[in-house]
C-alpha positions as CSV (number, residue, x, y, z in Angstrom):
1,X,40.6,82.4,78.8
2,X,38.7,79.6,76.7
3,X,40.6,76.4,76.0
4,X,37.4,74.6,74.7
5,X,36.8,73.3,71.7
6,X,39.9,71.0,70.8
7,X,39.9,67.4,70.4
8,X,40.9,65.6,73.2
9,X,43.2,63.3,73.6
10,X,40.9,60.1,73.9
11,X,42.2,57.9,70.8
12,X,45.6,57.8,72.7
13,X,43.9,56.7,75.4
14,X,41.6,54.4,73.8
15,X,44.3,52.3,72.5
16,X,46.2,51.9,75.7
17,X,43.0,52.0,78.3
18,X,40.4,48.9,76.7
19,X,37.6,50.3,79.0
20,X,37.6,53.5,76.3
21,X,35.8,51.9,73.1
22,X,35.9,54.6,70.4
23,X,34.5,54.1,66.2
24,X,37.5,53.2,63.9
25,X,37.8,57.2,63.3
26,X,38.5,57.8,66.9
27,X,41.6,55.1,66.4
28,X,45.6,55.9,66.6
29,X,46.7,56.9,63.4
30,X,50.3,55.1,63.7
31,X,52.4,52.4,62.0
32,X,51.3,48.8,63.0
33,X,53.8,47.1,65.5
34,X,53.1,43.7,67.3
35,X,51.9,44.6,70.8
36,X,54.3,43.3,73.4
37,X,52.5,40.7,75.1
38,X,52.9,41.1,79.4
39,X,51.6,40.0,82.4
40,X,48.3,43.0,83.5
41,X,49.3,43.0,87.1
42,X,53.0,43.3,88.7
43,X,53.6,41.0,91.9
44,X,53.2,44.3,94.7
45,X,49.9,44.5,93.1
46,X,49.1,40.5,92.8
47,X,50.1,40.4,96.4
48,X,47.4,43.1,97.5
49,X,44.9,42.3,94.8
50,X,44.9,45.8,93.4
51,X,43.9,46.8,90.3
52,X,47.5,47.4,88.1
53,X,48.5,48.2,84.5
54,X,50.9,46.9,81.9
55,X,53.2,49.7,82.2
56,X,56.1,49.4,84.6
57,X,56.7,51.0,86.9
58,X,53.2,51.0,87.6
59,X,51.4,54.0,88.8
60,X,50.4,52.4,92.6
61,X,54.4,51.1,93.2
62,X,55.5,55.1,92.5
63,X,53.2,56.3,94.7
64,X,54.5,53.9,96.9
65,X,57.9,54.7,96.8
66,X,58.7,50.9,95.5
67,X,59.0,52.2,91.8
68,X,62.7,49.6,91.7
69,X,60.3,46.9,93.5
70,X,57.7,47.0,90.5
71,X,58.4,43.9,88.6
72,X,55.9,41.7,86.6
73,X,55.7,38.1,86.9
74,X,55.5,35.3,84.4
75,X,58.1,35.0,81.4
76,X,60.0,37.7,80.2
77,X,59.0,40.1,77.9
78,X,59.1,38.7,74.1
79,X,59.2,42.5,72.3
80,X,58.7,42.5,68.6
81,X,61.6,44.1,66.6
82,X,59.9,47.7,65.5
83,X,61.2,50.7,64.4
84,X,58.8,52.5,65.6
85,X,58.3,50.2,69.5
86,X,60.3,52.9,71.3
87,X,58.8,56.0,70.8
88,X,55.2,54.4,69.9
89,X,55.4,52.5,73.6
90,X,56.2,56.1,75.4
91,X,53.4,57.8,73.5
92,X,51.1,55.1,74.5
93,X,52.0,56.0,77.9
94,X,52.1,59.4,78.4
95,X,48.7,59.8,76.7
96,X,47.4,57.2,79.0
97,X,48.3,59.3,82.0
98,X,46.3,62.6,80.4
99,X,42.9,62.4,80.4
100,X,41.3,65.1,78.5
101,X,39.9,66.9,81.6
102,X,43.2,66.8,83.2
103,X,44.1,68.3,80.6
104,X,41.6,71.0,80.3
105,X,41.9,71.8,84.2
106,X,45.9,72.0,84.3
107,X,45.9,74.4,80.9
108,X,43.0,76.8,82.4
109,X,44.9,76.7,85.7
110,X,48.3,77.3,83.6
111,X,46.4,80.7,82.2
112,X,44.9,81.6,85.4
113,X,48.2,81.4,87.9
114,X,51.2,80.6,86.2
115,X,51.0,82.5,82.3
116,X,51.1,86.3,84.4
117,X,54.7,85.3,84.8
118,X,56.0,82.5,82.8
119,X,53.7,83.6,79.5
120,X,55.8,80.8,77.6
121,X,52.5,79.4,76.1
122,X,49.7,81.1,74.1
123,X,46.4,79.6,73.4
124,X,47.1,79.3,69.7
125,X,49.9,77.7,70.1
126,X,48.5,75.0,72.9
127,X,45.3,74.5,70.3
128,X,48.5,73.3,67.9
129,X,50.3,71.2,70.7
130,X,46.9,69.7,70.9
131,X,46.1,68.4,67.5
132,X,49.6,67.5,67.1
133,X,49.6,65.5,70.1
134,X,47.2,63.2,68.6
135,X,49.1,61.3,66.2
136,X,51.8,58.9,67.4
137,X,54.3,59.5,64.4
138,X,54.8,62.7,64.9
139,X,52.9,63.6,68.1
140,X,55.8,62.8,71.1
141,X,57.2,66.2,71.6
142,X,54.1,67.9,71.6
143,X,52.7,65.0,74.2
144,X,55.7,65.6,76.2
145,X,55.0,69.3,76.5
146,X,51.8,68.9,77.6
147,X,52.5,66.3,80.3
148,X,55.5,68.6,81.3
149,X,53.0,71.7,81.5
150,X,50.4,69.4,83.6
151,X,53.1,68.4,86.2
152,X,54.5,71.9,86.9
153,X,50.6,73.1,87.5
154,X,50.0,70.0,89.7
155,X,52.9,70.1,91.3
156,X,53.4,74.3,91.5
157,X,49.9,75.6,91.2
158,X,47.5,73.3,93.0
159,X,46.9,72.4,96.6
160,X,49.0,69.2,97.2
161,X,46.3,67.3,98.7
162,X,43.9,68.4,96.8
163,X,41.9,65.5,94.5
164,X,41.8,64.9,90.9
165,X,39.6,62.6,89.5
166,X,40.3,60.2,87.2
167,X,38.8,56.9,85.4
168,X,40.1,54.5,88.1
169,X,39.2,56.8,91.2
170,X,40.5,60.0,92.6
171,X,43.9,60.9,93.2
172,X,45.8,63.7,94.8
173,X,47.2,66.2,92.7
174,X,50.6,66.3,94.3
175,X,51.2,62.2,93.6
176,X,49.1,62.5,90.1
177,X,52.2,65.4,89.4
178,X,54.7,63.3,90.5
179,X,53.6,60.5,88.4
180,X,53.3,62.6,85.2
181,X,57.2,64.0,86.2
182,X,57.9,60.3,87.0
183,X,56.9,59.7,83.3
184,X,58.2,62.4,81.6
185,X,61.4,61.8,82.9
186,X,61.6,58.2,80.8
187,X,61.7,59.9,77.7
188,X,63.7,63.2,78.3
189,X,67.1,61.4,77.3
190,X,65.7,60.2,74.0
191,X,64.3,64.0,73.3
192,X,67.3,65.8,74.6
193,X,69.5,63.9,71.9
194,X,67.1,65.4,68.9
195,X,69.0,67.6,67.1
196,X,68.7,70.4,65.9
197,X,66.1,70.6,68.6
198,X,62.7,72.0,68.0
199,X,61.1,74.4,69.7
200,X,58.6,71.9,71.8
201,X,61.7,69.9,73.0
202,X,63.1,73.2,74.2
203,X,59.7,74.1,76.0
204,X,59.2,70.4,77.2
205,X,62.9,70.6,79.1
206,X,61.5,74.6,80.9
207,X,59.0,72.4,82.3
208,X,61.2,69.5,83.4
209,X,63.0,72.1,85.3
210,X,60.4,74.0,86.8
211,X,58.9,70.7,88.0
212,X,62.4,69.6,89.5
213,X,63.1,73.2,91.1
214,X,59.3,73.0,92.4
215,X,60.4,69.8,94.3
216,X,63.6,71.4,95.7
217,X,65.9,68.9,93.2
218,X,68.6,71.8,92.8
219,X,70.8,69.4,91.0
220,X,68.4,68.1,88.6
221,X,66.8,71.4,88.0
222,X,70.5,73.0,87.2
223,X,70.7,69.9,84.7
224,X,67.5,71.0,82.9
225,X,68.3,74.5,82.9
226,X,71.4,74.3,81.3
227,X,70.1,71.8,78.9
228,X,67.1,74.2,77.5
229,X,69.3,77.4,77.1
230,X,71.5,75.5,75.6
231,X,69.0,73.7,73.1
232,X,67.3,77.5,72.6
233,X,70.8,79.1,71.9
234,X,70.7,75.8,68.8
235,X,67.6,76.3,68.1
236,X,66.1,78.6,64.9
237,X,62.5,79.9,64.9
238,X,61.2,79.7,61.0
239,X,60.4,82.8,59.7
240,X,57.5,82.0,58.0
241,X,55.6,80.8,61.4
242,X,55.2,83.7,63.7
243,X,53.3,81.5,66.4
244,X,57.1,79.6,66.7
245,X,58.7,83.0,66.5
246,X,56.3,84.8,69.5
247,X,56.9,81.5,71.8
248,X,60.7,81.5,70.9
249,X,61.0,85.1,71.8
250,X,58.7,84.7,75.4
251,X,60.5,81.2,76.3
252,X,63.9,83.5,75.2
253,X,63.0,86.0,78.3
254,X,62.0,82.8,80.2
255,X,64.7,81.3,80.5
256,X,67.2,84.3,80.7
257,X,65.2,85.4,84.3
258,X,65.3,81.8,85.5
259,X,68.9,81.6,84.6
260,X,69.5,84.7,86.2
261,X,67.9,84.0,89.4
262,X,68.9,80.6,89.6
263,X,72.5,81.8,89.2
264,X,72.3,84.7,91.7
265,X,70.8,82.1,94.6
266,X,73.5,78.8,93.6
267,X,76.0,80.8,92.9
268,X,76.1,79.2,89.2
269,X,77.5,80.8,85.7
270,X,75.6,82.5,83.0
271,X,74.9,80.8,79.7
272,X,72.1,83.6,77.6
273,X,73.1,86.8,77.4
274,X,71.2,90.2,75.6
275,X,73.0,91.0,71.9
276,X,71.9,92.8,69.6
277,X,70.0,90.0,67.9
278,X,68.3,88.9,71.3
279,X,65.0,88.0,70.3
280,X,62.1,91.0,71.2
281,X,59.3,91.0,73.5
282,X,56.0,92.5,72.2
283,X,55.5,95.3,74.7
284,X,52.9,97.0,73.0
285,X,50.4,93.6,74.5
286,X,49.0,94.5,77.8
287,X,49.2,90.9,79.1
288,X,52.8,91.4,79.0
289,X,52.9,94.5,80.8
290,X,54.4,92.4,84.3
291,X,56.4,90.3,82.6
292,X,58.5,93.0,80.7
293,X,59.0,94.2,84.1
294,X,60.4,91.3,85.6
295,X,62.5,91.2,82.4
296,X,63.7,94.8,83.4
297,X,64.8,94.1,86.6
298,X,67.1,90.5,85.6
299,X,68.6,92.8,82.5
300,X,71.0,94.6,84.5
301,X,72.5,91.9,86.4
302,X,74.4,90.3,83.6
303,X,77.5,88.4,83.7
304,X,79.9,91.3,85.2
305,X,77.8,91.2,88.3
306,X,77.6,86.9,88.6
307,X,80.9,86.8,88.0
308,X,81.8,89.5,90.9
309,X,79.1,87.9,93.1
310,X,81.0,84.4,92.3
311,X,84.3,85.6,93.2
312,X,85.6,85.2,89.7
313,X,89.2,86.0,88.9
314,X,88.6,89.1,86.4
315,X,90.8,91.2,84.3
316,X,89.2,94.7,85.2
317,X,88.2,94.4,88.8
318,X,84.8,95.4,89.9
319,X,84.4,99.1,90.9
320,X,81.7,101.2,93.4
321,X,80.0,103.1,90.1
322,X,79.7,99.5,88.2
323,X,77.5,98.2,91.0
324,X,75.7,101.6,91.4
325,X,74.7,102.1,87.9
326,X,73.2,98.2,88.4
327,X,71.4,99.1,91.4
328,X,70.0,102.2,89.6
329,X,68.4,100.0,86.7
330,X,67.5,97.4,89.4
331,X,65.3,100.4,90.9
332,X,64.1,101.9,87.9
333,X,62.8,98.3,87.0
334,X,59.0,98.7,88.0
335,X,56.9,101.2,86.5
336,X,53.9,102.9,89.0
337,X,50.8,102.6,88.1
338,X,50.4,99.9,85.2
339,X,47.9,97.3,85.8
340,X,49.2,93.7,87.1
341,X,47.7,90.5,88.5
342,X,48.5,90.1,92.0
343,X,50.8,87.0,91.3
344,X,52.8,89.7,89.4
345,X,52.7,92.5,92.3
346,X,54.2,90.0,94.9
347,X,57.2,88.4,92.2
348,X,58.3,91.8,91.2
349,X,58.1,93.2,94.9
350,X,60.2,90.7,96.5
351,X,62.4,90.0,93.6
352,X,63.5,93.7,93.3
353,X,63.7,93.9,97.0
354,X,65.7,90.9,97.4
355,X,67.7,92.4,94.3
356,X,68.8,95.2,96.5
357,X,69.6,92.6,99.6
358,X,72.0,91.0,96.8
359,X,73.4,94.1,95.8
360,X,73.7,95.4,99.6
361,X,76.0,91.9,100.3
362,X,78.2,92.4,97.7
363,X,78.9,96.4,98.8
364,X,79.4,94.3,102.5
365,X,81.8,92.0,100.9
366,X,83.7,94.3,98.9
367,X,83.7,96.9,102.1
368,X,81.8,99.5,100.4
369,X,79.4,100.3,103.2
370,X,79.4,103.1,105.8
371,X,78.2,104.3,109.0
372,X,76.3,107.0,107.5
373,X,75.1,108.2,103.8
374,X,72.6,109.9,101.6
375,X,71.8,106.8,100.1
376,X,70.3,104.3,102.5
377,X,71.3,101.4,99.6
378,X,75.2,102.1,101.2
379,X,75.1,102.3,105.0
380,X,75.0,99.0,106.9
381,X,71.4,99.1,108.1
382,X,70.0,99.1,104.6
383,X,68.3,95.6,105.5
384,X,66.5,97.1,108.4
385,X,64.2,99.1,105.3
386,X,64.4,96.5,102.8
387,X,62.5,94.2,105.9
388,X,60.2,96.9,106.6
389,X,59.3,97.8,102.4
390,X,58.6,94.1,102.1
391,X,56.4,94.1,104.7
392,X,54.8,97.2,103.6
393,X,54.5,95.7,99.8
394,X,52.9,92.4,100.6
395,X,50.6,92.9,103.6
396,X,47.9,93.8,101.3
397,X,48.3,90.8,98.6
398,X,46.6,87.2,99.4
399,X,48.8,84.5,100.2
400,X,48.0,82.6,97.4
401,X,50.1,85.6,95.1
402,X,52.5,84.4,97.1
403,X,51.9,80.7,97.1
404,X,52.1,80.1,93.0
405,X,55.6,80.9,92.7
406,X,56.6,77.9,94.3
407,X,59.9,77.8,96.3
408,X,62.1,80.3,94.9
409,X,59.8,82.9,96.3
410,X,60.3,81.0,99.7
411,X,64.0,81.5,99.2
412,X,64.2,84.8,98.2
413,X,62.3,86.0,101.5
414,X,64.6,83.7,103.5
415,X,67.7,85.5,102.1
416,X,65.7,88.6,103.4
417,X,65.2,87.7,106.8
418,X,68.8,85.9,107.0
419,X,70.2,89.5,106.1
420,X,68.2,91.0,108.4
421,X,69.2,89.0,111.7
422,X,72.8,89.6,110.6
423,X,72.0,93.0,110.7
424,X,69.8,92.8,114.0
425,X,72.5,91.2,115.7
426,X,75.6,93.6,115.1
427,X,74.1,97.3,114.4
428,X,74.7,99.3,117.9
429,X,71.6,100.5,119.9
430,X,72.6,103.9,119.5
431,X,69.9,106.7,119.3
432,X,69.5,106.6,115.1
433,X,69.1,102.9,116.1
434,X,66.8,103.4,119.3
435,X,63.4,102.5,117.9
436,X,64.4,99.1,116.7
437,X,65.7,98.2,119.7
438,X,62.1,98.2,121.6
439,X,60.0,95.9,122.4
440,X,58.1,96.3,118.3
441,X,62.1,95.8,117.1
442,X,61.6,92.3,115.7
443,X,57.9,92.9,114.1
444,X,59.2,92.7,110.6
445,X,61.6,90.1,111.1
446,X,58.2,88.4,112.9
447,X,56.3,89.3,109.7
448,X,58.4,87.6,107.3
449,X,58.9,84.3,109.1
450,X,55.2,84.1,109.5
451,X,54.9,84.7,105.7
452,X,57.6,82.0,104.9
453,X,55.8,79.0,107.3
454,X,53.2,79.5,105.0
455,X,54.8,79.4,101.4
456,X,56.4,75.9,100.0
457,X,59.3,74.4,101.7
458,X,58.9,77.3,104.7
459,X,57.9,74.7,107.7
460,X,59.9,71.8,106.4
461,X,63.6,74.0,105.6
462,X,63.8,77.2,105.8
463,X,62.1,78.8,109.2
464,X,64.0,75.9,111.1
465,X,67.1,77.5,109.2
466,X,66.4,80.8,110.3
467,X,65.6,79.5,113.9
468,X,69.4,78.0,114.2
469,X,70.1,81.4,112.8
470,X,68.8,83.2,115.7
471,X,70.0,80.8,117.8
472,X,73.4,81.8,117.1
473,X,73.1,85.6,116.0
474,X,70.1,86.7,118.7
475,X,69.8,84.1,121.9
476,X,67.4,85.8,123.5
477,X,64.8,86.1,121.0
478,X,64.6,82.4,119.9
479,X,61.7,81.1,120.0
């Protein structure tokens, strides 16, 4: 998809960055404030004779790690009462930090890998975050969701150390994400308190938590969940602007997944729910075609099943037929043969087959399983076939599919392979069970731990979590 042909964001930029001279049309088109007046460089950076920047922290002490060292010397600040010093001095900022062909890179990248399955964004609607963006009155919350949406590529979508390059020099695009997180973060208190919120403030607090869950933060991911299906559930498209209406209903389904999923793997309440009034996807677009699908398979598990799978005290208790007509839709979810992008194949094949792990512990729990069945989904070696379908279903997809959905994918095959060793380690070698008990027994167990060192977070948490596992469960197959 094309994202040429919008203005960029250079007169932001040109008044916080003097090496950007622009003609008076180019200037900022806010209020006139007295300029606080501070010292260029902080005292890390006089130290090392570094190049540094008014703002504080500065960009080279976060990168550092020193962010609380980052102090400027001279006198203190002397700030000019403004009404507008606030917000104007945080737009200054963030528009500092986004060059226009950062920009342009992280919103093709954003259609490329991450729109197949979090289509929150539409390239009308980015053209209109755009030109908003350029005016400092009114321009924050658009700014914001455009420094969010650049993070979460950076930090999600890109190759960590892979280089960016920027006015000053070049920068890896794992710190350059961190430092536009680090950023957005100073002015998510002041948004969140907006109300009634607006539809960017909603977007700009998905991003925030895709950016935290992409960093394994659980706690301040949970935080920003809650906090944008909670400003969504306030929040009221217009009905006159169907642009507002079509990213409402997509950001809707967003969140309702992420909720879902995030609930199902922390063991965390439900806050959206489907009604009658739910807000409709557009099935008849083809673009959408995955998406719906992943919708599908997060519709059944509503708040009956997270509140069994949490234990909850409930007035009807949970019964066999409940959880089989969930496991039906769960199955039914993905349609054969319609076309999808291969980021799509591998999310919906490991999230419906992890699905069915879920489903398969709560029949363990509940002591619904047997020996013996017609339907695989009920005996006790169910994850024996879930293993082997997952290898089957993502042997032939790159890594990369894999890659771009960041750690919850990572998570999701560890549940897998956790399951499975359980399963390894207490099913009898009887006859039924003689072929997994060779010397080829552990190749799909094998498979998927060579899959996870590969995928974010897999060498530095979990395939040292499933090496204790075996440890305990199989001795004599640790590595």
């Amino acid at each position: 998809m094309s994202h040429d042909g919008h203005q960029p964001l250079d007169r932001a930029r040109t008044a916080s960055n003097p090496k950007h001279t622009r003609s008076s049309s180019c200037e900022l088109k806010s209020p006139a404030s007295k300029r606080s007046q501070v010292p260029r460089a902080c005292e890390r950076c006089k130290r090392l004779r570094r190049g540094c920047s008014e703002y504080r922290p500065c960009r080279r002490c976060v990168d550092a790690g020193l962010r609380d060292q980052c102090h400027g010397g001279g006198s203190p600040l002397q700030v000019m009462p403004s009404p507008t010093n606030g917000s104007g001095s945080n737009y200054q900022r963030l528009a500092a930090l986004l060059p226009s062909h950062v920009l342009e890179h992280c919103a093709r990248r954003f259609f490329e890998t991450l729109h197949p399955t979090i289509p929150v964004l539409t390239d009308q609607y980015l053209a209109r975050l755009r030109s908003v963006a350029l005016y400092a009155e009114t321009g924050i919350e658009s700014l914001c969701v455009l420094v969010a949406m650049c993070a979460q590529v950076l930090l999600q979508a890109e190759e960590p150390e892979g280089l960016l390059e920027l006015d000053d020099g070049v920068e890896t695009k794992a710190a350059y994400g961190r430092l536009l997180l680090e950023a957005a973060r100073s002015v998510q208190r002041t948004l969140a308190a907006r109300l009634p919120p607006s539809i960017e403030v909603c977007l700009f607090t998905f991003f925030m938590y895709a950016c935290e869950t992409s960093l394994s933060h659980h706690s301040q991911a949970f935080r920003c969940l809650r906090e944008a299906t909670t400003m969504l559930m306030l929040f009221r498209p217009p009905e006159a602007d169907e642009i507002v209406q079509l990213v409402h209903a997509r950001l809707f389904w967003v969140l309702l997944i992420s909720e879902r999923s995030h609930a199902i793997r922390y063991r965390r309440p439900l806050t959206l729910s489907i009604c009658h009034d739910t807000p409709k996807l557009r099935l008849a677009d083809p673009s959408l075609a995955g998406f719906s699908s992943l919708a599908a398979l997060f519709t059944p598990v509503d708040t009956s099943f997270v509140a069994m799978l949490n234990q909850e005290i409930m007035l009807m208790p949970p019964s066999a037929s409940g959880l089989d007509s969930i496991e039906a839709a769960v199955n039914a979810a993905l349609s054969p043969g319609i076309a999808l992008h291969d980021t799509q194949k591998a999310n919906l094949r490991v999230t419906q087959l992890w699905l069915r792990i879920i489903i398969w512990q709560l029949r363990l729990r509940l002591g619904w399983l047997v020996e013996e069945s017609l339907r695989p989904s009920q005996t006790f070696r169910f994850p024996m076939e879930v293993a082997k379908d997952l290898m089957l279903s993502t042997r032939d997809l790159p890594l990369s599919s894999l890659i771009v959905h960041g750690v919850g994918l990572t998570e999701k095959m560890f549940d897998i392979a956790s399951t499975l060793i359980d399963v390894l380690a207490r099913v009898p070698a009887t006859p039924t069970t003689a072929m997994v008990f060779t010397d080829s027994r552990n190749q799909h167990l094998a498979y998927i731990r060579s899959i996870i060192v590969r995928l974010p977070g897999g060498t530095t948490i979990y395939d040292d979590l499933l090496e204790k596992h075996i440890q305990q469960a199989l001795p004599d197959q640790a590595s």
